[in-house]
PALUM-112853 format. One record per residue (C-alpha): residue number from 1; residue in one letter; x, y, z. Coordinates in steps of 0.5 Angstrom, whole numbers, plus 2048, in hexadecimal, padded with zeros to 3 digits. Example, Ala and Ser with C-alpha at 12.3 -4.5 7.8 and 13.67 -1.06 7.14 Angstrom:
// PALUM-112853
+-----+------+-----+-----+-----+
:  nr : rest :  px :  py :  pz :
+-----+------+-----+-----+-----+
:   1 :    A : 819 : 7F7 : 810 :
:   2 :    S : 81B : 7FE : 80E :
+-----+------+-----+-----+-----+
//
This chain:
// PALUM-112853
+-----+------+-----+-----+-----+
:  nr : rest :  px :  py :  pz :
+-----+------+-----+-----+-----+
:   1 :    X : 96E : 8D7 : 829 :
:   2 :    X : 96F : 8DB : 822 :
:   3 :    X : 96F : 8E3 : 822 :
:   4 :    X : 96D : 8E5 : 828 :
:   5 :    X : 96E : 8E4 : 830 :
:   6 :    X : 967 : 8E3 : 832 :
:   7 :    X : 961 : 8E0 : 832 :
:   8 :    X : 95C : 8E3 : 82D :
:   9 :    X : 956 : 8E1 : 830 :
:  10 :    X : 950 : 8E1 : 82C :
:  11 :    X : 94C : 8DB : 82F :
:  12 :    X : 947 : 8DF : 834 :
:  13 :    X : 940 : 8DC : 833 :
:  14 :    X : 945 : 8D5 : 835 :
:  15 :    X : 947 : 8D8 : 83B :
:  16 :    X : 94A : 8DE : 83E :
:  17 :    X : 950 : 8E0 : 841 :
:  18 :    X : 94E : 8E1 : 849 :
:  19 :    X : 94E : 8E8 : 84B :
:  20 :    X : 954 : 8EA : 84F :
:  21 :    X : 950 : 8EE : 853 :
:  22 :    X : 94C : 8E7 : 855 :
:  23 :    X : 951 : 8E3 : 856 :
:  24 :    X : 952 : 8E9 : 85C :
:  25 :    X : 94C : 8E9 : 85E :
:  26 :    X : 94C : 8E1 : 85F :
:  27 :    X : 952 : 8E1 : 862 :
:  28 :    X : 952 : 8E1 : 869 :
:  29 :    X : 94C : 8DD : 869 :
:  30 :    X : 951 : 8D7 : 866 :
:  31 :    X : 955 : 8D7 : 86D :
:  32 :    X : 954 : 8DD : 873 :
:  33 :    X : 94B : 8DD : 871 :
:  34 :    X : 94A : 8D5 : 872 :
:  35 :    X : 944 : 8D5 : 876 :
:  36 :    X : 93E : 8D0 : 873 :
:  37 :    X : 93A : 8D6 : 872 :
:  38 :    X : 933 : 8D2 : 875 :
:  39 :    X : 936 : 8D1 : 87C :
:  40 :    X : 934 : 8D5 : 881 :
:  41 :    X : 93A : 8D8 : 884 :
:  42 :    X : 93C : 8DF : 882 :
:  43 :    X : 942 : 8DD : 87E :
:  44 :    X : 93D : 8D9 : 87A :
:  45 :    X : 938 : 8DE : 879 :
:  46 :    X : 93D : 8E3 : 877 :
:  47 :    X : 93E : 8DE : 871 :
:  48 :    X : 936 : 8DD : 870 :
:  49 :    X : 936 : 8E5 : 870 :
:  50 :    X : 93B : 8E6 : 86A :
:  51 :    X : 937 : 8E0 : 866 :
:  52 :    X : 931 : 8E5 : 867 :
:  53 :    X : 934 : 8EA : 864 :
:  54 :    X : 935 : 8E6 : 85E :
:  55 :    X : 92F : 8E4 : 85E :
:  56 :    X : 92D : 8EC : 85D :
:  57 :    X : 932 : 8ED : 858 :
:  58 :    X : 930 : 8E8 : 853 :
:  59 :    X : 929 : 8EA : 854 :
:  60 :    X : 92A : 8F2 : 853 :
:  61 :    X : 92F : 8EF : 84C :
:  62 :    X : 928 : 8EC : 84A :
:  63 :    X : 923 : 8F1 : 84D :
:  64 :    X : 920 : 8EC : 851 :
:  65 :    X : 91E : 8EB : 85A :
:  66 :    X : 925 : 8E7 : 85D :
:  67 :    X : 91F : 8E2 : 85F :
:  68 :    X : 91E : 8E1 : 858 :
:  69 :    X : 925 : 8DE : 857 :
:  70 :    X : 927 : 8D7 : 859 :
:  71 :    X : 930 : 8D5 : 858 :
:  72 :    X : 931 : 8CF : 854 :
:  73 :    X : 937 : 8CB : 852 :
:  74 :    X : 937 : 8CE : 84A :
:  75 :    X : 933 : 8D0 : 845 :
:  76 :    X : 931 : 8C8 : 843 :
:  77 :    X : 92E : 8C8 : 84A :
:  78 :    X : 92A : 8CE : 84A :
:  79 :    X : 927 : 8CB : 843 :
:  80 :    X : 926 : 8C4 : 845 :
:  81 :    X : 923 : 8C7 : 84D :
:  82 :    X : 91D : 8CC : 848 :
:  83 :    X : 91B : 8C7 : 843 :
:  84 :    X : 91A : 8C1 : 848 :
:  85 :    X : 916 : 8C6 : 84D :
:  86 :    X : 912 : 8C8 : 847 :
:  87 :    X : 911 : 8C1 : 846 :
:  88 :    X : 90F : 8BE : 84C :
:  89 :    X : 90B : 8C5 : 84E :
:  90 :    X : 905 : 8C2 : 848 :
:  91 :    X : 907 : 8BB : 848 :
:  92 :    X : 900 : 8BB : 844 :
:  93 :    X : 904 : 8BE : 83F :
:  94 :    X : 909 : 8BB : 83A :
:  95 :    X : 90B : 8C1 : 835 :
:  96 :    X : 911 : 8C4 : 835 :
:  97 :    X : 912 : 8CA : 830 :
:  98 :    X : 91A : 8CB : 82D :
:  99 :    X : 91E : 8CE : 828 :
: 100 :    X : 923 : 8C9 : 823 :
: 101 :    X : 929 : 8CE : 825 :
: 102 :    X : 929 : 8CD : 82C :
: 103 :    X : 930 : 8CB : 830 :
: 104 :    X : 930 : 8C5 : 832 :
: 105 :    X : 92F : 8C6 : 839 :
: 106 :    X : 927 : 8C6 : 837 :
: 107 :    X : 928 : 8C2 : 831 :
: 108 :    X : 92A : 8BC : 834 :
: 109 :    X : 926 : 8BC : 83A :
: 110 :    X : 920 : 8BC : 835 :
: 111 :    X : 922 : 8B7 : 832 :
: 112 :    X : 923 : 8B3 : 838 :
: 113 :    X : 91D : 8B4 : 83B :
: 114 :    X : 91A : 8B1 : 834 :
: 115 :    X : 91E : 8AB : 834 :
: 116 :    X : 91D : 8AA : 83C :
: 117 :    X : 914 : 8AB : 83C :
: 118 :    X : 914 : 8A7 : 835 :
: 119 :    X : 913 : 8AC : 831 :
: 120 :    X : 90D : 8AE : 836 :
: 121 :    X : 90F : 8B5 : 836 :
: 122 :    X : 90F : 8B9 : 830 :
: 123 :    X : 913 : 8BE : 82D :
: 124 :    X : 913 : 8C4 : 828 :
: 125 :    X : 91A : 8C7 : 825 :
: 126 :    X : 919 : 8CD : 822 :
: 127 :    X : 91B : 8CF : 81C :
: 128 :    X : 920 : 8D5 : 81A :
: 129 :    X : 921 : 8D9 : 814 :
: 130 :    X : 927 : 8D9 : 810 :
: 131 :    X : 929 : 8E0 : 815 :
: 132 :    X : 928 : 8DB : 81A :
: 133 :    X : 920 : 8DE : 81D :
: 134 :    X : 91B : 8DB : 820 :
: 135 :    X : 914 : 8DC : 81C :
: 136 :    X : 90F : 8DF : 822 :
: 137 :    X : 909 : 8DC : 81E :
: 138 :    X : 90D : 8D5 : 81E :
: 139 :    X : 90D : 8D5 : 825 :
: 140 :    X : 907 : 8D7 : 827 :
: 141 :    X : 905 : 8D2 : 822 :
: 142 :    X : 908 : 8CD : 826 :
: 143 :    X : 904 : 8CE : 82D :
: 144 :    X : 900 : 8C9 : 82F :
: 145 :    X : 8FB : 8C8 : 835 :
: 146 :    X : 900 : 8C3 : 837 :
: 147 :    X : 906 : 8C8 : 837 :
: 148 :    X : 90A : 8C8 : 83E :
: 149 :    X : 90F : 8CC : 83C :
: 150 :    X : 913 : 8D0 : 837 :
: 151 :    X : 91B : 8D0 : 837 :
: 152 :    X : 91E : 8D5 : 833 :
: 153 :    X : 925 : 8D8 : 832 :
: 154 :    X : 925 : 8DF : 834 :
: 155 :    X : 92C : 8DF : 830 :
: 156 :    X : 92F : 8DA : 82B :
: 157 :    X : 935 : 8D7 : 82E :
: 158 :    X : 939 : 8D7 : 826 :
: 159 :    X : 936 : 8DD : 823 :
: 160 :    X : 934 : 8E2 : 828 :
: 161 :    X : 92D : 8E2 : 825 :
: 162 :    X : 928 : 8E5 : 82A :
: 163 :    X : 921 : 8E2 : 82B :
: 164 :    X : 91B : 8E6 : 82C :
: 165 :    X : 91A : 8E2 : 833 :
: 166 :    X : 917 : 8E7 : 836 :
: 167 :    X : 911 : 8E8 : 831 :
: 168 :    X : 911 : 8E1 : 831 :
: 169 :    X : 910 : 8DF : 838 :
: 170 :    X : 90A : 8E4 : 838 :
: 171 :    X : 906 : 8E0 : 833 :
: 172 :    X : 909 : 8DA : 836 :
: 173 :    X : 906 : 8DD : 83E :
: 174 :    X : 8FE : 8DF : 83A :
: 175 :    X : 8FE : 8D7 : 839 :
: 176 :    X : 901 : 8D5 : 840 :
: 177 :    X : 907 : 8D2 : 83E :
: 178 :    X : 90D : 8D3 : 841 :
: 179 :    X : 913 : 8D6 : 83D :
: 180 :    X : 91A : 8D5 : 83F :
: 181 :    X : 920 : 8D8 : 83C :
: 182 :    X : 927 : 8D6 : 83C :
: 183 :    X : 92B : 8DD : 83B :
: 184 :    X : 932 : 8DB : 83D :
: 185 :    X : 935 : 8DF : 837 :
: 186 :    X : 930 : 8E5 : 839 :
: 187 :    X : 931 : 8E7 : 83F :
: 188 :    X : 936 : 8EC : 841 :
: 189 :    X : 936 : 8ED : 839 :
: 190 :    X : 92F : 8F1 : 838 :
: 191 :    X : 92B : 8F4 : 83D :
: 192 :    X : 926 : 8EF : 840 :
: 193 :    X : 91F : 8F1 : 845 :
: 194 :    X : 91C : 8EB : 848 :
: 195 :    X : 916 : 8F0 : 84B :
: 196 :    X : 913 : 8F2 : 844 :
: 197 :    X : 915 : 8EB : 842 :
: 198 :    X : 910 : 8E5 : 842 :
: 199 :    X : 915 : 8E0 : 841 :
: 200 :    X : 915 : 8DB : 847 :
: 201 :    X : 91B : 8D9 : 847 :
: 202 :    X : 922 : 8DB : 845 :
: 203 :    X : 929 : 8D7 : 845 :
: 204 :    X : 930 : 8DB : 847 :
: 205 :    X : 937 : 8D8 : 846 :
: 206 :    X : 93D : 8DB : 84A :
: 207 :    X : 942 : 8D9 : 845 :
: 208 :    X : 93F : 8DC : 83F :
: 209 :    X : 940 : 8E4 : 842 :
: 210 :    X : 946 : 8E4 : 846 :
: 211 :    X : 945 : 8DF : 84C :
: 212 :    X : 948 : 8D8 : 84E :
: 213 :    X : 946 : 8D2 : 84A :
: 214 :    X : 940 : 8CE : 84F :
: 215 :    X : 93C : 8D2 : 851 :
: 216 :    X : 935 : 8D5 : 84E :
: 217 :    X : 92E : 8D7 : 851 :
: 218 :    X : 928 : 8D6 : 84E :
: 219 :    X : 922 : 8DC : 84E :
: 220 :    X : 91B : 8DA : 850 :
: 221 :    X : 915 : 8DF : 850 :
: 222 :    X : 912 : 8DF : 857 :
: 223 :    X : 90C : 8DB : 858 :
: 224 :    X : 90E : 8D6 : 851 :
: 225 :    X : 90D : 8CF : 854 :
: 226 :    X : 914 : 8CC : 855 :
: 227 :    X : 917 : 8C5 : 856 :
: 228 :    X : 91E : 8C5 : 859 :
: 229 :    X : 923 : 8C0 : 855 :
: 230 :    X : 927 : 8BF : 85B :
: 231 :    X : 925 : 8BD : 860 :
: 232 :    X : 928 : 8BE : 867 :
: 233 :    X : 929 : 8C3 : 86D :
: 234 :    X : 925 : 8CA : 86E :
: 235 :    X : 92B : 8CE : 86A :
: 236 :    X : 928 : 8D3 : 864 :
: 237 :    X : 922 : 8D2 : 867 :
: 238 :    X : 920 : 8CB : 867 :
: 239 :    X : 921 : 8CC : 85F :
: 240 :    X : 928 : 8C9 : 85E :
: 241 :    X : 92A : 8C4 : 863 :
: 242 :    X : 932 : 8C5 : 864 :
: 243 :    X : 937 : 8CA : 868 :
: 244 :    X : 938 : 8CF : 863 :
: 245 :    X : 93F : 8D0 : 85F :
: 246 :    X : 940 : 8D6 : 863 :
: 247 :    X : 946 : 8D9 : 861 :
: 248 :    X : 943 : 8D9 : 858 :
: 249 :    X : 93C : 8DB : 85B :
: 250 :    X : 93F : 8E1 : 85D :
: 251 :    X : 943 : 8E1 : 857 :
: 252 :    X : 93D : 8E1 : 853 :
: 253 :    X : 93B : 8E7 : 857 :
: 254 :    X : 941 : 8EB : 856 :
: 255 :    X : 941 : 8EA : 84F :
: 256 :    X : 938 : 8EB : 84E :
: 257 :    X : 93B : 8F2 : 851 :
: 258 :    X : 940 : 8F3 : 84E :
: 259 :    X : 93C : 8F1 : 846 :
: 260 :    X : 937 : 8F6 : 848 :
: 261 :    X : 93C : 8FC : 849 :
: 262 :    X : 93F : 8F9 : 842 :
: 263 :    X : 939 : 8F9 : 83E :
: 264 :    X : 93A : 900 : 83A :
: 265 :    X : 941 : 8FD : 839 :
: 266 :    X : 93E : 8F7 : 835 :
: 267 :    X : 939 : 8FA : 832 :
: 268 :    X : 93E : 8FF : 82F :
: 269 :    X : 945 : 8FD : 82F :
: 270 :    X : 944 : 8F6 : 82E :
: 271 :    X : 93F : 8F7 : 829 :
: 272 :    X : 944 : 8FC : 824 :
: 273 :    X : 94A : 8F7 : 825 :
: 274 :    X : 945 : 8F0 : 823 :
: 275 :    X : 942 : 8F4 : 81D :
: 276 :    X : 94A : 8F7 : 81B :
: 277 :    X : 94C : 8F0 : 81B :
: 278 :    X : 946 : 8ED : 818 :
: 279 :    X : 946 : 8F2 : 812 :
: 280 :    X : 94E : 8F0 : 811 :
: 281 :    X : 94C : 8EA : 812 :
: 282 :    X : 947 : 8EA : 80C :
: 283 :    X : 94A : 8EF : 807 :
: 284 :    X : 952 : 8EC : 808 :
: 285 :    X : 950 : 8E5 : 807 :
: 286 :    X : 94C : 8E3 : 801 :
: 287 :    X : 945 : 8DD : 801 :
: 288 :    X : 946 : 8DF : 808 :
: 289 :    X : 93E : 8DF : 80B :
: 290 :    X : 93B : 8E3 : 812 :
: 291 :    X : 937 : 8DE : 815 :
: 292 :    X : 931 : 8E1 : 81A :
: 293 :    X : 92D : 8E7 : 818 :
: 294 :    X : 932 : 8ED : 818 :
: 295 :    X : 92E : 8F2 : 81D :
: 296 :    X : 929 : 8ED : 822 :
: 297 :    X : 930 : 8EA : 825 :
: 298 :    X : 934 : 8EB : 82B :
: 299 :    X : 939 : 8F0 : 82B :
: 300 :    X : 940 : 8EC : 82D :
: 301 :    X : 93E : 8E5 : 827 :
: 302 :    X : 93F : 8E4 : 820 :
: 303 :    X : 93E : 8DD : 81C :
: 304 :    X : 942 : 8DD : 815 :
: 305 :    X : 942 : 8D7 : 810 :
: 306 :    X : 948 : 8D7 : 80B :
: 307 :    X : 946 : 8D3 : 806 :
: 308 :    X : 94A : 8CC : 804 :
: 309 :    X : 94E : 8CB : 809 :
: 310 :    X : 94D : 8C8 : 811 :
: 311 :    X : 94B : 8CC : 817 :
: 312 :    X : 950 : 8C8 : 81B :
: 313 :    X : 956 : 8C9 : 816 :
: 314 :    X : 955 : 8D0 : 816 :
: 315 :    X : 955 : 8D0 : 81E :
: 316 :    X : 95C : 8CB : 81F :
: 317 :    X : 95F : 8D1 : 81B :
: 318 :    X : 95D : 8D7 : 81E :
: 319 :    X : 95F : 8D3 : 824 :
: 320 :    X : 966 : 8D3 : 822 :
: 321 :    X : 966 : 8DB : 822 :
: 322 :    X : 962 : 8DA : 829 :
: 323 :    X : 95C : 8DD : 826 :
: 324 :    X : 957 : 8D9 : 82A :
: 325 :    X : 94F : 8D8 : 828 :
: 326 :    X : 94A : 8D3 : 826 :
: 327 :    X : 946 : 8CF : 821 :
: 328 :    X : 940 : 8CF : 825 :
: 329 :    X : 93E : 8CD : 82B :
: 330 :    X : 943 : 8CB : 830 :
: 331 :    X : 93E : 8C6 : 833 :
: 332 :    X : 93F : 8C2 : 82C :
: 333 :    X : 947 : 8C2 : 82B :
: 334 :    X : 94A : 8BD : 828 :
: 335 :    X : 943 : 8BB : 823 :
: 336 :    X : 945 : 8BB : 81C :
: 337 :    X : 93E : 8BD : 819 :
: 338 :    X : 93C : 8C3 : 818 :
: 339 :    X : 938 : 8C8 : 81D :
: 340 :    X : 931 : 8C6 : 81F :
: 341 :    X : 930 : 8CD : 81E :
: 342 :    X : 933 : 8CF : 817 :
: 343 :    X : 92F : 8C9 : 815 :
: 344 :    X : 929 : 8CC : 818 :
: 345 :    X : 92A : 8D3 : 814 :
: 346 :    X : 92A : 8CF : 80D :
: 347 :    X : 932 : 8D0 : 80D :
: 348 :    X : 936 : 8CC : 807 :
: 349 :    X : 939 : 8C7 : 809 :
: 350 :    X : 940 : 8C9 : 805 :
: 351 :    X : 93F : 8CF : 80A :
: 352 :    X : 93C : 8CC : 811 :
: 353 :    X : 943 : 8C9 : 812 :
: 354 :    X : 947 : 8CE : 811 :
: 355 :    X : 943 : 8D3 : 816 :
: 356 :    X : 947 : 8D6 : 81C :
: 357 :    X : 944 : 8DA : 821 :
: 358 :    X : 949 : 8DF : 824 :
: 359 :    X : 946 : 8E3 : 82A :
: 360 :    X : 948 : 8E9 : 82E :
: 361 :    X : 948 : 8EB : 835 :
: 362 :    X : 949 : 8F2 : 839 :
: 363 :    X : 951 : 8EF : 83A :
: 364 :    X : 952 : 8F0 : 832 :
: 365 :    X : 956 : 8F6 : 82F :
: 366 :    X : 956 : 8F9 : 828 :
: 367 :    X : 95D : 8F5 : 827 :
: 368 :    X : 95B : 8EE : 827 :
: 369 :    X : 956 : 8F0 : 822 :
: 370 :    X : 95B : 8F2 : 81E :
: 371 :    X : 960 : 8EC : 81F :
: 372 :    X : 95A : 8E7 : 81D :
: 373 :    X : 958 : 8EB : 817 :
: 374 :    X : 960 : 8EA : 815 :
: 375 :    X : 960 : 8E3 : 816 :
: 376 :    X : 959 : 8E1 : 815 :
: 377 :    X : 959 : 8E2 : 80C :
: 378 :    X : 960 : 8DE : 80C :
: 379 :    X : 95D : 8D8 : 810 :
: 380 :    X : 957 : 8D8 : 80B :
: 381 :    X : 95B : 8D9 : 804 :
: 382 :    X : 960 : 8D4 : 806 :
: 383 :    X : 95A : 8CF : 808 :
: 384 :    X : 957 : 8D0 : 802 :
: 385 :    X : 95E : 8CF : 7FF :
: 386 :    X : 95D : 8C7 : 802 :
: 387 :    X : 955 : 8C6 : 800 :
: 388 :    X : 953 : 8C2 : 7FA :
: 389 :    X : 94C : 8C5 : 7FB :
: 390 :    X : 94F : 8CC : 7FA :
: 391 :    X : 953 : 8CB : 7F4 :
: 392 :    X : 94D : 8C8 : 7F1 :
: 393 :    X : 948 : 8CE : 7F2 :
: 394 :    X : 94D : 8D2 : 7EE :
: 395 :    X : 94D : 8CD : 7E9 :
: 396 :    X : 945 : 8CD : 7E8 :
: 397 :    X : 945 : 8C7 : 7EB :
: 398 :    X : 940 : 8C9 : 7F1 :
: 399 :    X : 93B : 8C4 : 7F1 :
: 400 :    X : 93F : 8BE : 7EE :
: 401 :    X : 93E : 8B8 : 7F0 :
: 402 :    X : 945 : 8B8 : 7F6 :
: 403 :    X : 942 : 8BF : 7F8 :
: 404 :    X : 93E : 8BD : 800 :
: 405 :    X : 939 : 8C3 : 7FF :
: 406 :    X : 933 : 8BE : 801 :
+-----+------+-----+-----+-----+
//
């Protein structure tokens, strides 16, 4: 590693550093606390205890009733469990509303279910706009008496641009059609209200707010039809068959907790240190472009395109100075094609493949931005350096029939 002796790490929306004081709360349930927490003897029932508490940790994150919160392995389950209840609560219904910036999780489940009925079930991708929004007259367009449901990001995964979610479930409500929103970057994020809410129901990632990897919950509004997707014993309820991943459930708990004390941090110091790196961003490196609407964005998330050269080069550098960040989703690594979401936003492509989304955390400091605005503007000049396209740019020779603008 070169000019530095640790991680820089700048890739938060991909997964986040487990909070030591949940790597404390979970311990004991490793080892003294390993009692199956539906058996009925006290050592059990101790265990069955502490998952309810977590229960009502995530409920308070969210402003929801403990009743309303079924644990899931991921982000994906809770996703995949919304949209298929939906489903087969109004299996007269063949309509699905969606967005064409959806992660993958969402994405790909609506494409599946078209191949799997043949095409029986139909689906609407809104569009956004070059800041990456949704058009609300567009969406209630899209409505139709055969709607069974509406899936929507509260949050988009590569750049933090927020959806008016809320007001949209709403509309979706007065046409009885359930809404579901995937609010994996949300939570912990900005404040959520599940009770002045009209959305049905809303997904949560562990590892996307400090918690271990596998595990998640799903929000479902009470009295909303639900069908499990597992299937199995009584545990969560008869809503998710499977004795619980205990120990990250109450991981999860502790980091809900933990998110909701930190809300003014993330909003505030978080917020400053991602615009002080964005601005230095923007003005140190030249045809260097902010992807996302400036204000209508998470506070920890910024996406910028270098113009002429590849996203994946300019991460292979910042690796070799330990400065770890993204060039979309993680879910998607190791694909050449450009973002699906920069696509949809209308981005070039001479700048869609060189996006790089560098996003924050409560863990971050003044210093790793200032290292990352050091490094960064030498990587991009000595890329261009090494890019026919760039040199051609500066030729005049934009447009030319070597250029891959179309």
């Amino acid at each position: 590693m070169v000019g530095t002796p640790r991680v820089v790490y700048m890739d938060n929306n991909a997964t986040t550093r487990v909070d030591p004081e949940v790597v404390a709360a979970m311990l004991p349930y490793f080892s003294d606390l390993y009692g199956n927490p539906s058996s009925m003897h006290t050592f059990g029932g101790q265990v069955g205890r502490k998952i309810a508490a977590a229960r009502e940790q995530v409920a308070a994150l969210i402003g929801a009733e403990s009743e309303e919160i079924i644990f899931t392995s991921c982000g994906t389950e809770s996703d995949s469990t919304a949209i298929l209840s939906a489903l087969q609560a109004y299996p007269e219904k063949r309509h699905i509303v969606t967005t064409r910036v959806e992660h993958p999780a969402v994405k790909h489940l609506c494409e599946h279910l078209d191949r799997l009925t043949g095409h029986k079930h139909r689906v609407t991708r809104l569009p956004v706009d070059r800041d990456g929004l949704l058009d609300l007259n567009q969406y209630e367009a899209a409505l139709s008496d055969d709607t069974a449901v509406v899936s929507v990001m509260w949050a988009n995964n590569e750049t933090g641009v927020i959806f008016p979610v809320e007001e949209m479930a709403r509309i979706a409500k007065s046409r009885g059609i359930l809404f579901h929103t995937d609010a994996v970057q949300a939570v912990g994020k900005i404040p959520i209200n599940m009770a002045d809410s009209a959305i049905d129901f809303l997904s949560i990632s562990g590892h996307k707010l400090h918690a271990p990897k596998g595990v998640g919950a799903l929000y479902v509004r009470k009295r909303v039809p639900f069908a499990p997707m597992v299937v199995g014993g009584h545990q969560e309820q008869g809503r998710r068959g499977g004795t619980e991943n205990v120990c990250s459930i109450i991981g999860l708990g502790q980091a809900c907790e933990l998110a909701q004390a930190r809300m003014e941090d993330e909003n505030g110091r978080v917020r400053q240190l991602r615009d002080r790196l964005e601005e230095g961003l923007l003005s140190k490196i030249p045809n260097a472009i902010r992807n996302g609407h400036r204000e209508q964005r998470l506070p920890n998330t910024t996406n910028i395109s270098f113009e002429f050269i590849e996203g994946e080069s300019i991460l292979l550098h910042l690796d070799q100075y330990g400065i770890c960040a993204s060039s979309g989703s993680a879910c998607t690594s190791g694909s050449l094609e450009p973002s699906h979401v920069l696509r949809a936003m209308g981005v070039p492509y001479t700048a869609a493949h060189g996006s790089v989304r560098l996003s924050l955390s409560v863990f971050n400091t003044e210093e790793e931005v200032d290292f990352v605005l050091d490094k960064m503007p030498g990587i991009i000049a000595k890329l261009r350096e090494m890019s026919p396209f760039w040199q051609s740019s500066h030729k005049g020779a934009v447009g030319g029939a070597n250029c891959p603008c179309e």
